[in-house]
ZAMARGU-4260 file (C-alpha; in steps of 0.2 Angstrom, whole numbers, plus 5000, padded with zeros to 4 digits):
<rodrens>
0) 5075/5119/5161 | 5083/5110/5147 | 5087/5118/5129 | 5074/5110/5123 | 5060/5114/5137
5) 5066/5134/5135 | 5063/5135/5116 | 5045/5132/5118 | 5046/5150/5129 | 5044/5166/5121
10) 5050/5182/5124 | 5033/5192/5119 | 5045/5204/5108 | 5036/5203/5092 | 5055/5208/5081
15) 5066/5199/5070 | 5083/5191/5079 | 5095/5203/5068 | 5084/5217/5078 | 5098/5214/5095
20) 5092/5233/5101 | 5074/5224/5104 | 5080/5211/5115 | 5089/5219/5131 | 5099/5201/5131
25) 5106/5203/5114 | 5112/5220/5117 | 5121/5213/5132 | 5129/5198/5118 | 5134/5214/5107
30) 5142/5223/5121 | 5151/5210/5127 | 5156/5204/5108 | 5164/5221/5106 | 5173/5222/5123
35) 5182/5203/5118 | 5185/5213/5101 | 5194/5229/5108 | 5200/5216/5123 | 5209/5205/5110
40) 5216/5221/5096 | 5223/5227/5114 | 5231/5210/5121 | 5236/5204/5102 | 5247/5221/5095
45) 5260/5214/5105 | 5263/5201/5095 | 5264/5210/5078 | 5273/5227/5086 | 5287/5217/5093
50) 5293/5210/5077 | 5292/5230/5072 | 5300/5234/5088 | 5317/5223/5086 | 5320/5225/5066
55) 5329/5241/5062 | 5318/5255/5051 | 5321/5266/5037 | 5312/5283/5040 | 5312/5298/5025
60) 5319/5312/5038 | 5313/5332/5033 | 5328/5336/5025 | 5324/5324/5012 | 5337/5310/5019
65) 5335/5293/5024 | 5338/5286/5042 | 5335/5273/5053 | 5326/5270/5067 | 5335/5260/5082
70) 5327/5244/5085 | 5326/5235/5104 | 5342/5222/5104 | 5331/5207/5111 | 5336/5191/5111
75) 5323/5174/5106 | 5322/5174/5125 | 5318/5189/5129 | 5304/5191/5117 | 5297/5176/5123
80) 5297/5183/5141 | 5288/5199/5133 | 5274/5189/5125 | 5270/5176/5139 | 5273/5189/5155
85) 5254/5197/5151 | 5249/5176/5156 | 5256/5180/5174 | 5245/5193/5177 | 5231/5186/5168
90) 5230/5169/5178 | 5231/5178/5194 | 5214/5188/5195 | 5205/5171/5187 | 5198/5163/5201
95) 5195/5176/5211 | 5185/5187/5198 | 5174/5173/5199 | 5169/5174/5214 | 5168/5193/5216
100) 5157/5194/5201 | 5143/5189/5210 | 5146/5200/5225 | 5150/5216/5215 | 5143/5213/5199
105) 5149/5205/5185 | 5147/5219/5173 | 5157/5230/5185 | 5172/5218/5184 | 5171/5220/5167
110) 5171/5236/5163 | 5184/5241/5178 | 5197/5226/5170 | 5195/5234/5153 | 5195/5251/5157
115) 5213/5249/5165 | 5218/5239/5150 | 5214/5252/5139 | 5224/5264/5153 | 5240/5253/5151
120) 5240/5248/5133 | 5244/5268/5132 | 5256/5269/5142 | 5264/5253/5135 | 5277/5263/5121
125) 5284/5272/5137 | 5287/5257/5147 | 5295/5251/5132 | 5307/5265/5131 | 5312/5264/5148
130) 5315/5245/5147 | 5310/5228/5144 | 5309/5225/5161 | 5296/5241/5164 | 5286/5233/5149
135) 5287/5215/5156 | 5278/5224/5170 | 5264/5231/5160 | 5260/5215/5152 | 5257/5209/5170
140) 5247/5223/5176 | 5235/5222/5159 | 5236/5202/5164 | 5229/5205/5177 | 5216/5218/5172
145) 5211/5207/5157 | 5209/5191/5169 | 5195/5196/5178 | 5183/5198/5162 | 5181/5179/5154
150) 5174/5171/5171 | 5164/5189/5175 | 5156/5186/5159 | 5152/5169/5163 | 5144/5173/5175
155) 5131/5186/5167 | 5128/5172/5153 | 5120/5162/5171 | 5109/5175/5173 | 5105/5181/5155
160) 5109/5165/5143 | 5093/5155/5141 | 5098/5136/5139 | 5091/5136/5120 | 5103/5150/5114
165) 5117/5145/5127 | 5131/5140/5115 | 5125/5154/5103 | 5126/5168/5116 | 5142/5162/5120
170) 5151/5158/5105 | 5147/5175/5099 | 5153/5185/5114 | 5170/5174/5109 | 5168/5176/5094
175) 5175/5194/5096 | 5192/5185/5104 | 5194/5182/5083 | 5189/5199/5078 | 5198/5207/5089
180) 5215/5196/5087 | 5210/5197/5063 | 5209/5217/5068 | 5225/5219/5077 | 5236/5207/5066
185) 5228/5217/5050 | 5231/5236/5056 | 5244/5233/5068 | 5257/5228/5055 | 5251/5242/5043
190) 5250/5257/5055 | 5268/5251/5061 | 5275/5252/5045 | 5267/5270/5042 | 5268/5281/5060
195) 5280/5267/5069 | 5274/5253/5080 | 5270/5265/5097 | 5254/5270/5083 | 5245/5253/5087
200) 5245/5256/5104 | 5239/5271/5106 | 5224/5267/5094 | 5218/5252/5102 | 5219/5259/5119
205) 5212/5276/5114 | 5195/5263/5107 | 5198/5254/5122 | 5192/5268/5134 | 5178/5274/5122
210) 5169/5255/5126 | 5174/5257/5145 | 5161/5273/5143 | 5149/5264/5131 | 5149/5248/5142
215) 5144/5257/5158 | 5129/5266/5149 | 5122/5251/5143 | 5121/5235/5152 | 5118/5230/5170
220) 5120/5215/5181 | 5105/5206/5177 | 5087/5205/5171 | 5079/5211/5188 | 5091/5227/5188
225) 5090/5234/5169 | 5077/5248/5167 | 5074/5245/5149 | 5067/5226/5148 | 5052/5221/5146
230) 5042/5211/5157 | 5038/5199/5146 | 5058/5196/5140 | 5062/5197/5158 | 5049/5182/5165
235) 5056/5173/5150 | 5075/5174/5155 | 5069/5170/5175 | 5060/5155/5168 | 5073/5148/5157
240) 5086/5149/5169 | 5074/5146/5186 | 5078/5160/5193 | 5068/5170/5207 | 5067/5187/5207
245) 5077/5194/5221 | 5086/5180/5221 | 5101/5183/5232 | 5117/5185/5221 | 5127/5178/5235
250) 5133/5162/5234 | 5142/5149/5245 | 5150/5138/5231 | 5154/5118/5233 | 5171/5117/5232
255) 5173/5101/5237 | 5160/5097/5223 | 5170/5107/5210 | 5188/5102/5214 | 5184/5083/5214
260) 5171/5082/5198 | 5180/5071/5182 | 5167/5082/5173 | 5177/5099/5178 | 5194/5092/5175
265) 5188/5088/5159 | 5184/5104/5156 | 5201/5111/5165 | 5211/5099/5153 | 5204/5102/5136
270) 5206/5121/5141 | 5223/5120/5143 | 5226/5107/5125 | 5216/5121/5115 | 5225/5135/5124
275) 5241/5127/5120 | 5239/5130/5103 | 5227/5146/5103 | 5241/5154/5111 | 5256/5148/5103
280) 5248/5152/5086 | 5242/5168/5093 | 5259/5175/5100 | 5272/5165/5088 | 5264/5165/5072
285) 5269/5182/5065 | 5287/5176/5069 | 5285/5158/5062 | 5281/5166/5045 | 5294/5181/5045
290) 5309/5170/5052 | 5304/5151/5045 | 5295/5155/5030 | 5302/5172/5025 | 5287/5183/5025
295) 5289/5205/5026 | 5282/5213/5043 | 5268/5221/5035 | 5262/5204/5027 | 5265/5194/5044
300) 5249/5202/5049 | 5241/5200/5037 | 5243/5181/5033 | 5242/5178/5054 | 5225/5185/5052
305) 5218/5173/5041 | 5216/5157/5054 | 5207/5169/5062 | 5196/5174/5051 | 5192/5156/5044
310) 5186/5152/5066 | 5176/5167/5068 | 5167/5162/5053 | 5166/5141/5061 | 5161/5147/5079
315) 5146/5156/5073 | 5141/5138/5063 | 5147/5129/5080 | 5135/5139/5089 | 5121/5136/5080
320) 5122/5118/5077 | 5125/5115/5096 | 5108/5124/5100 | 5103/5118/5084 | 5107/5097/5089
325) 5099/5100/5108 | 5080/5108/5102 | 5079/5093/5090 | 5083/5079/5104 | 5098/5074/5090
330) 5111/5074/5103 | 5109/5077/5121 | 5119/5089/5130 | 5135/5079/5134 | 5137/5073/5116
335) 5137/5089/5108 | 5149/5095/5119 | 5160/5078/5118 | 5157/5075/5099 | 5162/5094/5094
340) 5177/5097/5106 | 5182/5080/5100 | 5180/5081/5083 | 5192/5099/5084 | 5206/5087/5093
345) 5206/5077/5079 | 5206/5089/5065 | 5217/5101/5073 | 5229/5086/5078 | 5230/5081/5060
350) 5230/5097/5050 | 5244/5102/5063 | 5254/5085/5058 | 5252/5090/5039 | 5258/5107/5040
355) 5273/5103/5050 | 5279/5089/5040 | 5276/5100/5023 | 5283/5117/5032 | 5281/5127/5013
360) 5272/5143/5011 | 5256/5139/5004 | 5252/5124/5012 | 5257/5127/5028 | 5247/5142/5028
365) 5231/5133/5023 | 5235/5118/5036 | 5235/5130/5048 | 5221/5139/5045 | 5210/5123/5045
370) 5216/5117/5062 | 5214/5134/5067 | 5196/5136/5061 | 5194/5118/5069 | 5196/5126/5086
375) 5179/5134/5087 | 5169/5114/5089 | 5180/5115/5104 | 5176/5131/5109 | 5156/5125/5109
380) 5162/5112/5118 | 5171/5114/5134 | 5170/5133/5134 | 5150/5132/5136 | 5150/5115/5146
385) 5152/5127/5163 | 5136/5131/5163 | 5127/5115/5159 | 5137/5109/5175 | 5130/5121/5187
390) 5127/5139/5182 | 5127/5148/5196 | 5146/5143/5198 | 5149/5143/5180 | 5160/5162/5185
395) 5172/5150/5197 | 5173/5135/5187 | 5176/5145/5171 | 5189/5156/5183 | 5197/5139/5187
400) 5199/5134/5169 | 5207/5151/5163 | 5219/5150/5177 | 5225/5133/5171 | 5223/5136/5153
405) 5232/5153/5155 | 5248/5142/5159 | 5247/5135/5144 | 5250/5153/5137 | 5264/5157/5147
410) 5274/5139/5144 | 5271/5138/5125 | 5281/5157/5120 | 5294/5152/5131 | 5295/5133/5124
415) 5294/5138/5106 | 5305/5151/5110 | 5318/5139/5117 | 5315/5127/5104 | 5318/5139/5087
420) 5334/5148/5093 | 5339/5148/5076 | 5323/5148/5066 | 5327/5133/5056 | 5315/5121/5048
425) 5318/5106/5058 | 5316/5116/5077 | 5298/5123/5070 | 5294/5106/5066 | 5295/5101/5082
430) 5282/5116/5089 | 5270/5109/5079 | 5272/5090/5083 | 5270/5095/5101 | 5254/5105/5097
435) 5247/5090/5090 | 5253/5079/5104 | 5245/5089/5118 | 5226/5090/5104 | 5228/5071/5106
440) 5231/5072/5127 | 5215/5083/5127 | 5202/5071/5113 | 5205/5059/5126 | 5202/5066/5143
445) 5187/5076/5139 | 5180/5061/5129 | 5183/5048/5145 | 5177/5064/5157 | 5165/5077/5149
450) 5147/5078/5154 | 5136/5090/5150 | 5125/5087/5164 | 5119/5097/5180 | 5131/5089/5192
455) 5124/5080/5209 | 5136/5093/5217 | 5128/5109/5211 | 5119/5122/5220 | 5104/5119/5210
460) 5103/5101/5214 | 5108/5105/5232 | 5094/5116/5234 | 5079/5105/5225 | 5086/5091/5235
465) 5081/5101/5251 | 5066/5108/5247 | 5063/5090/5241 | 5067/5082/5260 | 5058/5096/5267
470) 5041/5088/5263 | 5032/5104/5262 | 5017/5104/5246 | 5016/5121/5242 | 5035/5126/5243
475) 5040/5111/5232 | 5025/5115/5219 | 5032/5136/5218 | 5050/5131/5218 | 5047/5118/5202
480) 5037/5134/5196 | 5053/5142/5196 | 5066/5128/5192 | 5063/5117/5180 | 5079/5110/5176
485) 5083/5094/5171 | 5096/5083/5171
</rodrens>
């Protein structure tokens, strides 16, 4: 069933939207927001604390003197190591977390990948202590952790995400990957400068395991498992997506399909362009604006929080009109997804350009902001674009892509820190030329490759295509009962 088709459904539940408590669905999109949120405060610190962490501090001591507090003697290089060593981990549990949510429950994976986040984010000031290589270690470990939620909740939004709030459902679950990153770039520099940077993490790691509790109290797998939905909004969801109940969650996937499909690489490519500079902003950005353009710790996080502010606010609106395009018949499917991710190639490609070749304060700032805010059209472009192409292997594919994309994040800290050894002007010009040039690489690969359609490979088509052979009446008539989706 198309976006279009499932808007005409209702959910019987007779409450405004804002009520999320009414729909069983929407709790779920709130849950998951916050745990992106308290994923992200917990992933990002890093990259404020460790500016804290190698710069000497003055500290009032009791007998009314002043002191110092001994900073790490890192190196550019070894920084960069610090930052990109959580991507090892992370791109190792990707693929796999896709296709063990399915057998063990997507929400499970969640909450037990958060949960030893939040475990190791505590623990992170006393690997630190005991040395960089112990706290290169840590990084992979919450990599790892962390790297099994995206594709898990990919695969809960194929079993809860009607196709007529699809991108919405998403793109506010993500949206909380920009909360979470404003929050820890906002409090992380403050609360270093007032208790010392260990503060950050045993904060965000302390709100990290109240979730882990909150998560496990209050969603479940899917529809048919959760006690508190009502028929009505339950029939709707099973109809929307054409979905059975008792369905078997146990899927053979077509790996064949997946791994040769121009529609996946697509998706695979423009993953890694947006990554590229997602992360590079993400983990560089704080020292971009103390080392190049001169700014105190305390104000790096603040001003680093800004582009992320402005793209919470644009993926919200990106959401909407992507839903918004498809219910009116404006766009089909595959344009929204190629004109939107497209369109943020472009901007961000240009606005990147701009900054670079001005490289003053002000500016700069605003140039990235923009190219940064940009990033959400992407987002409800390729990010979504798994589940228009098969949903039920939407977990794997999206697993696939956040392995890929995930490289992205461990070349571009070590790049940028190769490139800026000495911090000057000219060397940070050049990180921002290549950002651009890899936005350009992407706009053209998705634009030639993208589709938005349910793909010949898929299990869905697979399986009308055999009950379609099969010849018998009434199976055919109750399956299109069931499944009405269209290409």
């Amino acid at each position: 069933m198309d976006a279009l088709q499932s808007s005409k459904l209702s959910d019987g539940i007779d409450a405004p939207l804002w009520m999320f408590w009414k729909r069983r669905r929407y709790v779920l999109v709130m849950m998951t927001f916050l745990g992106c949120t308290v994923m992200y405060t917990m992933r990002v610190a890093m990259s404020i604390a460790i500016v804290a962490m190698t710069e000497n501090r003055t500290i009032s001591l009791e007998n009314g003197t002043v002191g110092y507090e001994q900073a790490f003697d890192w190196s550019s290089s070894i920084r960069g190591h610090v930052l990109s060593s959580f991507f090892y981990g992370y791109m190792l549990t990707q693929v796999p977390a896709g296709i063990l949510a399915n057998r063990f429950g997507a929400t499970n994976l969640v909450g037990i990948g958060m949960g030893i986040t939040a475990v190791l984010t505590l623990l992170t000031p006393l690997c630190a202590c005991a040395g960089f290589g112990w706290l290169i270690a840590n990084r992979v470990l919450q990599g790892m952790a962390q790297g099994v939620c995206i594709p898990s909740i990919h695969t809960c939004w194929s079993k809860w995400a009607p196709p007529s709030e699809r991108s919405r459902m998403v793109l506010f679950t993500f949206a909380g990957v920009f909360v979470g990153t404003i929050i820890s770039m906002l409090l992380t520099g403050v609360v270093s400068n007032l208790w010392g940077w260990q503060s950050a993490f045993y904060i965000f790691g302390s709100i990290g395991c109240l979730w882990f509790v909150a998560w496990f109290l209050t969603v479940r797998p899917t529809p048919e498992k959760d006690p508190f939905i009502t028929i009505k909004e339950k029939d709707f969801i099973l109809q929307s997506l054409g979905i059975t109940e008792g369905e078997s969650d146990k899927y053979n996937h077509p790996w064949k399909g997946i791994l040769t499909s121009k529609a996946v690489y697509a998706i695979i490519v423009a993953g890694f362009c947006q990554n590229w500079g997602f992360y590079n902003m993400m983990t560089q950005l704080p020292t971009f604006l103390k080392e190049a353009l001169h700014f105190e710790v305390q104000a790096t996080g603040s001003i680093s929080a800004l582009p992320y502010l402005a793209m919470g606010i644009t993926l919200s609106i990106a959401g909407y009109l992507a839903d918004w395009f498809q219910i009116k018949g404006i766009m089909t499917t595959t344009q929204v997804r190629r004109n939107f991710n497209c369109l943020s190639f472009l901007t961000q490609a240009i606005f990147m350009t701009i900054g670079a070749f001005i490289l003053k304060p002000i500016p700069t700032i605003a140039c990235i902001t923009l190219a940064v805010s940009m990033g959400a059209f992407a987002w409800s472009g390729y990010a979504v674009n798994h589940l228009d192409l098969s949903p039920k292997s939407a977990g794997v594919m999206m697993g696939i892509t956040n392995t890929v994309s995930t490289l992205a994040g461990i070349i571009a800290p070590v790049v940028t820190g190769s490139l800026t050894t000495h911090n000057r002007h000219d060397e940070w010009r050049q990180v921002f030329y290549i950002t651009a040039v890899v936005n350009m690489i992407g706009l053209v690969v998705y634009w030639c490759w993208a589709s938005g359609e349910l793909q010949p490979w898929s299990l869905e088509v697979q399986e009308r295509n055999r009950l379609g052979k099969s010849g018998g009446t009434q199976e055919k008539k109750g399956y299109e009962n069931r499944l009405s989706i269209v290409d």
